[in-house]
N, C-alpha and C positions, 0 to 999 in steps of 0.2 A: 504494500500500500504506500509507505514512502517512496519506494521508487515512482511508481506511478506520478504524482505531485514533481520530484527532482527531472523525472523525463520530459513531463508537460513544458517544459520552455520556460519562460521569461526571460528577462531583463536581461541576467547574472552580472548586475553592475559592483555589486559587491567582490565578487572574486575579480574582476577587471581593477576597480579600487585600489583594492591589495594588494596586488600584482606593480599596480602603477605606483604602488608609495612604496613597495619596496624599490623598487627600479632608480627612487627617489634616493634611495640610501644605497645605492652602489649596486645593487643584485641584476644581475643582467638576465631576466627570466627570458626573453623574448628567445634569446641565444638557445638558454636550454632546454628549450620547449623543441625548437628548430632541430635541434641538435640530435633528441632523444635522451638529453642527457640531464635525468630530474634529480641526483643525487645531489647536486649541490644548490639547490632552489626547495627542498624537498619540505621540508620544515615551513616556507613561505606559503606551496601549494596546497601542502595539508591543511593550514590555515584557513586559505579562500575556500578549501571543499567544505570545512565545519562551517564558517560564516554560514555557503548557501545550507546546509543542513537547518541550522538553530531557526534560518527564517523562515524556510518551508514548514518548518514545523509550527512557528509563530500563524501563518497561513492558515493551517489547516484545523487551527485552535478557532482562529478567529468567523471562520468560513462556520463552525459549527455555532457558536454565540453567535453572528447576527444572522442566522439561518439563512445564509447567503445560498442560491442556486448550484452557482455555475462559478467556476476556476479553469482560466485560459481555457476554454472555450468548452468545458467535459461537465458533467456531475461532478458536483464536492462531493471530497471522498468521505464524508461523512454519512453521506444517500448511497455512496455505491456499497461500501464495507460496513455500516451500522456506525452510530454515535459511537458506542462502547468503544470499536476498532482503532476510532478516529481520535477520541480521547488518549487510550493509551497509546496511539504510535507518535500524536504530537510531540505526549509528553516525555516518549524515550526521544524524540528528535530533540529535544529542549535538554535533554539530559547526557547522554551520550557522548557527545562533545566534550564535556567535561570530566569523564570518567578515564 
């Protein structure tokens, strides 16, 4: 079910963000993206993948409180998989990260 939500698309301006403010402090990601070579950026990129986690998860919290339809353009996953589903996967998406 989380994947679902991560696959859907959006923005992902926050992993671009990150990416650009390291690039700010010396980190040449663009290089190692090109490259194939994420061993020395790996730490920065783990980072932008948690950011989009915690917010997907913030999403799908929010989608069920205002009993919102639809998310980039599908069913909220709270209609497709049950409330119950949709509670606990936010709330591991909000947590996990941290763990």
């Amino acid at each position: 079910m989380a994947y679902d939500l991560l696959d859907s698309g959006g923005k992902r301006w926050r992993p671009v963000l990150g990416m650009m403010f390291a690039e700010c402090f010396g980190r040449d990601i663009e290089a190692s993206i090109k490259k194939g070579d994420f061993a020395h950026n790996e730490d920065i990129l783990y980072a932008c993948a948690l950011t989009e986690i915690i917010h997907n998860g913030s999403l799908m919290a929010d989608d069920l409180e205002d009993k919102s339809l639809m998310r980039r353009g599908k069913p909220c996953t709270y209609l497709q998989y049950g409330e119950d589903y949709a509670v606990n996967t936010s709330t591991l998406m909000y947590i996990a990260p941290i763990i």
